[in-house]
C-alpha positions as CSV (number, residue, x, y, z in Angstrom):
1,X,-15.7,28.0,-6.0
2,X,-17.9,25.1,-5.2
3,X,-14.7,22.7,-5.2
4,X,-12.6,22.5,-2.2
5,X,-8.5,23.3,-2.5
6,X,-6.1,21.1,-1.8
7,X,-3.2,21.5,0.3
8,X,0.4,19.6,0.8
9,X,0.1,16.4,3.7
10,X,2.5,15.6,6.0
11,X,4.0,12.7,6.1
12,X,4.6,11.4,9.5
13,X,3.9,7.7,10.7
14,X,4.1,4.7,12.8
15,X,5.8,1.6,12.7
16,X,4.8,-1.6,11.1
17,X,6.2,-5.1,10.0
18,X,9.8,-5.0,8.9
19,X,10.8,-2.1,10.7
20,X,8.4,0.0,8.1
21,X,5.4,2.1,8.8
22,X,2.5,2.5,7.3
23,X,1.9,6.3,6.9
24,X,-0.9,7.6,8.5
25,X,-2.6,10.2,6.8
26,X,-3.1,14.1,7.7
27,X,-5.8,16.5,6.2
28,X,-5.1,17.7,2.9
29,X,-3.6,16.6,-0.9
30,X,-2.0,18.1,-3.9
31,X,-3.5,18.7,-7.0
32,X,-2.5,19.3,-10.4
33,X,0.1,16.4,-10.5
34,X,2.4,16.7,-13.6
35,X,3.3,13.2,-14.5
36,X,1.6,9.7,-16.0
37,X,0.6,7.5,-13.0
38,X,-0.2,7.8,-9.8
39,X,2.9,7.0,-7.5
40,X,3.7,7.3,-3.7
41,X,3.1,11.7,-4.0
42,X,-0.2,11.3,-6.0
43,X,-1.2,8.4,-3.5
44,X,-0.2,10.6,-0.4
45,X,-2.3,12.8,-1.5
46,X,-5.3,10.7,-2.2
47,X,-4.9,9.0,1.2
48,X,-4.8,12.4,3.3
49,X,-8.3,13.5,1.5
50,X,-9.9,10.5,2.6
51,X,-7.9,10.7,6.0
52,X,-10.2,14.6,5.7
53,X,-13.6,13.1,4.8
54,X,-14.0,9.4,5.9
55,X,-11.9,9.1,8.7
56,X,-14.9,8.6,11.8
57,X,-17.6,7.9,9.5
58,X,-19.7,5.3,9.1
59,X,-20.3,3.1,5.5
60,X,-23.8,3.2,5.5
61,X,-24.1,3.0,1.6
62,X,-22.1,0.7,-1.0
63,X,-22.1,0.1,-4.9
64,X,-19.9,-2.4,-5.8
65,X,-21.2,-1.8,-9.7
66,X,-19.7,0.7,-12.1
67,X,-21.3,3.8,-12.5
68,X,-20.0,7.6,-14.2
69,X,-21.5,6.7,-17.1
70,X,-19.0,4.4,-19.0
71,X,-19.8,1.2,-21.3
72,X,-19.7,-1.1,-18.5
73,X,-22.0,0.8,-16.3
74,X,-24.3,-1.5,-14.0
75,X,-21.3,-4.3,-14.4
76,X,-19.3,-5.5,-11.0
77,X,-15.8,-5.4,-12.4
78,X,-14.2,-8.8,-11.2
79,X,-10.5,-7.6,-12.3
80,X,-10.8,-4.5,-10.6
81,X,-12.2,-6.2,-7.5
82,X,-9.2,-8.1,-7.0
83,X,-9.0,-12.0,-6.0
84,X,-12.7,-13.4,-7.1
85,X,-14.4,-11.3,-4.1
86,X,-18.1,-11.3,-5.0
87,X,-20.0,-8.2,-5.4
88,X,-22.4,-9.2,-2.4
89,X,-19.4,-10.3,-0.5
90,X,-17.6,-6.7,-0.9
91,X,-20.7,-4.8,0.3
92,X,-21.5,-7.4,3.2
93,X,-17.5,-7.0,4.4
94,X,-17.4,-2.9,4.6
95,X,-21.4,-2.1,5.1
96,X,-21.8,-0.5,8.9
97,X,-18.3,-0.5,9.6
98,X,-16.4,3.1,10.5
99,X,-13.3,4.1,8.8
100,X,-10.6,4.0,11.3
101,X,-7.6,5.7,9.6
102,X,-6.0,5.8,6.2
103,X,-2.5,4.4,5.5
104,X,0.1,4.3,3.1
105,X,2.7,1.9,2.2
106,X,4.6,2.6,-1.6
107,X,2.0,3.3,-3.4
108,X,-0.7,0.9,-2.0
109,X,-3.8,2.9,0.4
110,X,-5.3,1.0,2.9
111,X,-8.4,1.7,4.5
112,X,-9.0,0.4,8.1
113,X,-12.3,0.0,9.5
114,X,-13.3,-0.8,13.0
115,X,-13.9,-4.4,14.1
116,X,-13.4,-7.7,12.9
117,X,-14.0,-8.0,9.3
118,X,-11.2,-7.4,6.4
119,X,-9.9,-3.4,5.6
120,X,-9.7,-2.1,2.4
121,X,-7.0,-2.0,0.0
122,X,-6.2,0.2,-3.2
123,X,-3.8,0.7,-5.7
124,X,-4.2,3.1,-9.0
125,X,-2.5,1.3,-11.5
126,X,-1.9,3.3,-14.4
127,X,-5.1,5.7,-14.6
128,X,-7.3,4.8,-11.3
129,X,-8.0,7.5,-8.6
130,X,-9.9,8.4,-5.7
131,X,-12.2,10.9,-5.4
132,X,-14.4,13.3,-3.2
133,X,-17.7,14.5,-4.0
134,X,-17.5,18.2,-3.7
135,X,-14.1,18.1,-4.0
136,X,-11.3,19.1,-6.9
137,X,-10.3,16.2,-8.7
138,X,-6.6,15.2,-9.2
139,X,-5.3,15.9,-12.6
140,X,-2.7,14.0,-14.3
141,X,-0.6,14.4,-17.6
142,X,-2.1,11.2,-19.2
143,X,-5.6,10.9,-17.9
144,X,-7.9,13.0,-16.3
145,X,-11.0,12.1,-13.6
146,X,-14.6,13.5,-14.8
147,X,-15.8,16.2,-12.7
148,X,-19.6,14.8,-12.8
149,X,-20.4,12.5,-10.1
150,X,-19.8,10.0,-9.4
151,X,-17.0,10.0,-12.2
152,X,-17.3,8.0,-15.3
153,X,-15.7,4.4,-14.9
154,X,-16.0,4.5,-11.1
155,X,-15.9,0.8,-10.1
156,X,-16.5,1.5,-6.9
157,X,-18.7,4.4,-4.6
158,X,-18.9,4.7,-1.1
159,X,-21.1,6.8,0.8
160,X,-20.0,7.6,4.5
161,X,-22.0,9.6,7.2
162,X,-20.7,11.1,10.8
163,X,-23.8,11.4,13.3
164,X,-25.7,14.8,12.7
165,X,-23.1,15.5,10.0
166,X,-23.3,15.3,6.0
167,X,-22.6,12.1,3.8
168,X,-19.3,12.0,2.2
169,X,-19.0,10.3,-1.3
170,X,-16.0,8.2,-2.2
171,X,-15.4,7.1,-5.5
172,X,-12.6,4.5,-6.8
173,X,-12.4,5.5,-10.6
174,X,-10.3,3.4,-13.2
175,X,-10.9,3.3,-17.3
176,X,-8.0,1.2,-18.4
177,X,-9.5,-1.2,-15.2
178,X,-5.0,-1.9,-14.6
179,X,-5.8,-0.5,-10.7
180,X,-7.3,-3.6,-7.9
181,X,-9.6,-3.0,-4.7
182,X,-8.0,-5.5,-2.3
183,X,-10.0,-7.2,1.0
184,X,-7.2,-8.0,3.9
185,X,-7.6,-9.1,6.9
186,X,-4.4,-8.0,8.5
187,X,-3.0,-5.7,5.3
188,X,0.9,-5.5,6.6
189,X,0.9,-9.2,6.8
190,X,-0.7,-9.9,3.4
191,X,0.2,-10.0,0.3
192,X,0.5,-7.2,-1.5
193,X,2.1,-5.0,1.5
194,X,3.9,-8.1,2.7
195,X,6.1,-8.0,-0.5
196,X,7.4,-4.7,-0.5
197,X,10.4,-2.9,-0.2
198,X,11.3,-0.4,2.1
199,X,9.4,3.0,1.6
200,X,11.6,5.5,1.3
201,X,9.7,8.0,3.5
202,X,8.2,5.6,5.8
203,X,10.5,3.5,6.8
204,X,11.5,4.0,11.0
205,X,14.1,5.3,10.9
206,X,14.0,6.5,8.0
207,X,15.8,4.1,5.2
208,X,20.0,5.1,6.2
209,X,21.5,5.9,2.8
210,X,24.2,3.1,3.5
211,X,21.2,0.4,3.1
212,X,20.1,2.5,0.0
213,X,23.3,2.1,-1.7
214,X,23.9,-1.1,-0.4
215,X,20.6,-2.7,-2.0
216,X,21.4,-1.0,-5.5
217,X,25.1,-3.0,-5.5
218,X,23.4,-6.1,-4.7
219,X,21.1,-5.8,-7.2
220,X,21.1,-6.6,-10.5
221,X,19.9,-4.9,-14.2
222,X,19.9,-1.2,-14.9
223,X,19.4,1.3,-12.2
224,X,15.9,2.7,-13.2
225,X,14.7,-1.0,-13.9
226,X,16.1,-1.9,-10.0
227,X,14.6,1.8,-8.4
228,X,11.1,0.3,-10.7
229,X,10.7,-2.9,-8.6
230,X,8.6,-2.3,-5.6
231,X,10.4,-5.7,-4.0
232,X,13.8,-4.6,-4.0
233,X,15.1,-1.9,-3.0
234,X,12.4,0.8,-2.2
235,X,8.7,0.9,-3.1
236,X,6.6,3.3,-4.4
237,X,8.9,5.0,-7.1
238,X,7.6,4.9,-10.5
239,X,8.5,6.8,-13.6
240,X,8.9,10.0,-13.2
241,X,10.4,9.5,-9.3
242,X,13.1,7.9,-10.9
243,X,13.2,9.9,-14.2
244,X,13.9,12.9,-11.5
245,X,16.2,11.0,-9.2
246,X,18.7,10.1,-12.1
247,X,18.3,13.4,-14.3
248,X,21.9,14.3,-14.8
């Protein structure tokens, strides 16, 4: 097949603000995801097939204007790229820079790059995803990513290259545009991450039980509804986490 598998990440990490870590990425994903949205599995995933294919490359190319094909092809998307960044602005911030690592927090990916400027920031929303040229696309229940490339209703594309290696193409895709590209300076101080709850896999240690029970007594409104806020009690469960978690 001309696609590339994927295969199940790890998910070990390192410590960040409030005793949490953000979780750095390993080579490898999960396709064929059952369920709606993308939450913290499907963005795992995502981050550990960039972690593959961008990690130690260089940005030398950036479009910061939809392509794939859609009806707003040739448009910068100013609610997709989140917090009035301008479309020159994006591409001046992460052209020339190398890609670091990947992280995750809940179901926010961060993409560091080397020196000063601001890192990258993603979250899916409701139908957004990442994508690899060459590579399988994630499948979801509710939405699906086109296989052309780039996909249709990317907002954003990325091209990366690795001295004397091949370019790898990134692609942030999105049609219902509910997903947000974010430029941080310092990501784990910033809103979004700032406002987050524990994550329940990457907390260090790992989030005691105790403090899990603890925070659903203290908190008020219906279990799923409490388990659905990403600021109380843990982040990155969405729908079907917590569908699955209170199945009886």
């Amino acid at each position: 097949s001309q696609h590339e598998a994927h295969s199940a990440p790890t998910l070990p990490g390192q410590r960040g603000v409030r005793g949490l870590r953000l979780v750095p990425c390993r080579p490898g994903g999960v396709s064929g995801f059952g369920e709606g949205m993308p939450e913290l599995p499907e963005v795992q995933a995502m981050c550990a097939l960039l972690e593959r294919h961008c990690k130690g490359r260089c940005i030398e190319r950036v479009v910061a204007r939809e392509s794939g094909g859609g009806p707003r092809d040739g448009k910068f998307d100013t609610i997709v790229i989140a917090d009035g960044v301008r479309e020159r602005d994006l591409v001046e911030a992460i052209a020339g820079r190398r890609v670091v690592g990947l992280m995750r927090l809940g179901k926010y990916l961060c993409m560091k790059l080397s020196g000063s400027g601001p890192h990258l920031v993603f979250h899916c929303g409701m139908t957004g995803s990442l994508s690899v040229d060459g590579v399988e696309r994630f499948g979801f229940q509710s939405f699906s990513v086109d296989e052309a490339w780039p996909p249709r209703f990317t907002k954003l594309l990325i091209e990366l290259r690795r001295s004397g290696g091949p370019t790898a193409k990134v692609a942030f895709s999105d049609p219902r545009r509910l997903g947000r590209i974010f430029l941080r300076a310092d990501p784990m101080a910033e809103a979004p991450l700032s406002r987050l709850a524990p994550d329940p896999v990457a907390s260090s240690p790992l989030l005691p039980v105790e403090a899990f029970a603890d925070g659903l007594a203290r908190a008020k409104g219906p279990v799923k509804a409490v388990l659905l806020d990403q600021a109380k009690v843990v982040c990155g469960v969405g729908n079907w986490i917590a569908d699955e978690a209170l199945h009886a």
